[in-house]
N, C-alpha and C positions, 0 to 999 in steps of 0.2 A: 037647778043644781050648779051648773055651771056660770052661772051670771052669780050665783052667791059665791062660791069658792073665788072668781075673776074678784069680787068685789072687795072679801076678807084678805087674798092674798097683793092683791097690785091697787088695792083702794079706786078702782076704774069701773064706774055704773055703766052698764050695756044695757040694750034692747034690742032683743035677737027677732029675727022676721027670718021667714021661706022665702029664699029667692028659687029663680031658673034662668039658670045661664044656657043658651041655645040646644033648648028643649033639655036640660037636665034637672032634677030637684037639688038643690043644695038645703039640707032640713031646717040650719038653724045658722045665719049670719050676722054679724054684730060687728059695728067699730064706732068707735071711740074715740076722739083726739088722734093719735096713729098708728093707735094698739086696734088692730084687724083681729076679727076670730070665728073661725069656720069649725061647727059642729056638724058632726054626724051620730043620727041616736040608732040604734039596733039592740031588738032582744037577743039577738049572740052574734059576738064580736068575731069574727072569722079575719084570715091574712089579707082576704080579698076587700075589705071593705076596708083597711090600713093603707092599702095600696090608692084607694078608689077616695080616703081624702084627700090625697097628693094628687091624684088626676082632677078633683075639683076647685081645689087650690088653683092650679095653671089654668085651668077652664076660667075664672074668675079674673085671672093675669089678662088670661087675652082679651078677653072679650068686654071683663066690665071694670077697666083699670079704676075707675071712678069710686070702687070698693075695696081696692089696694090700702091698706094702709104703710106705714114703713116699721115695724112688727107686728109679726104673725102668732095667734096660735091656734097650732089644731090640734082638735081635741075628737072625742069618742063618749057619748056617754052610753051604755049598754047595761046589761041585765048580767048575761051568761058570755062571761069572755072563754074565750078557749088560748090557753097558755102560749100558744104556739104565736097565736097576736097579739097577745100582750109582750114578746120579747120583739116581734115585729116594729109593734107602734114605739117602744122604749126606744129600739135603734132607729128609728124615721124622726125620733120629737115631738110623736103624737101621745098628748094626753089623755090616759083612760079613765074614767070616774064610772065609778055605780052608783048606786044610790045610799050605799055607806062607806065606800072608800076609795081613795086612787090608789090606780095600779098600776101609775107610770107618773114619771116626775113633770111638775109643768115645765113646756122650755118654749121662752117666748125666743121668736126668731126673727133675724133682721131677715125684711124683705128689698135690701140694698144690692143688689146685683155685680157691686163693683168688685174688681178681683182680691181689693183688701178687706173687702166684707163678706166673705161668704154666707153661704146660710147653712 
């Protein structure tokens, strides 16, 4: 679902794989040219796992910059969101998809660090 939506809305074929960044599972990673994109799937979408793609994100920074690309997106595909992380992931950048609709807008992110590029 997500590699279709990435491919109808930004015209960019992915091929997502399981990584593990020092002993964590990252579920679903992908990049492209220098569009990066880090999924995480769950049957309910809770604030704790909104939080926990940003903690994988940096995990992936330190350790395996070689998967950095220079835009990011993270994304959520789930089952049962609960409201409360859906306005989470809206204000984080994080994209949520079901399996019939998003519930949060895409927002690819610069991964440029410099102080006139924020993210």
């Amino acid at each position: 679902m997500v590699a279709f939506q990435v491919q109808s809305k930004l015209g960019v074929s992915l091929h997502f794989t399981r990584i593990f960044v020092d002993s964590r599972e990252v579920d679903l990673n992908a990049s492209a040219g220098d569009l990066w994109v880090v999924v995480e799937a769950a049957t309910r979408l809770g604030v704790k796992l909104v939080t926990e793609v940003d903690e994988k994100v940096d995990l992936i920074r330190q350790h395996r910059p070689d998967l950095v690309g220079k835009r990011l997106i993270k994304a959520v595909y789930t089952v049962v969101p609960l409201q409360d992380a859906v306005e989470e992931a809206k204000n984080k950048g994080v994209w949520v998809l079901t399996w019939k609709e998003e519930l949060t807008p895409l927002v690819v992110h610069s991964t440029d660090p410099s102080p006139h590029n924020p993210q």
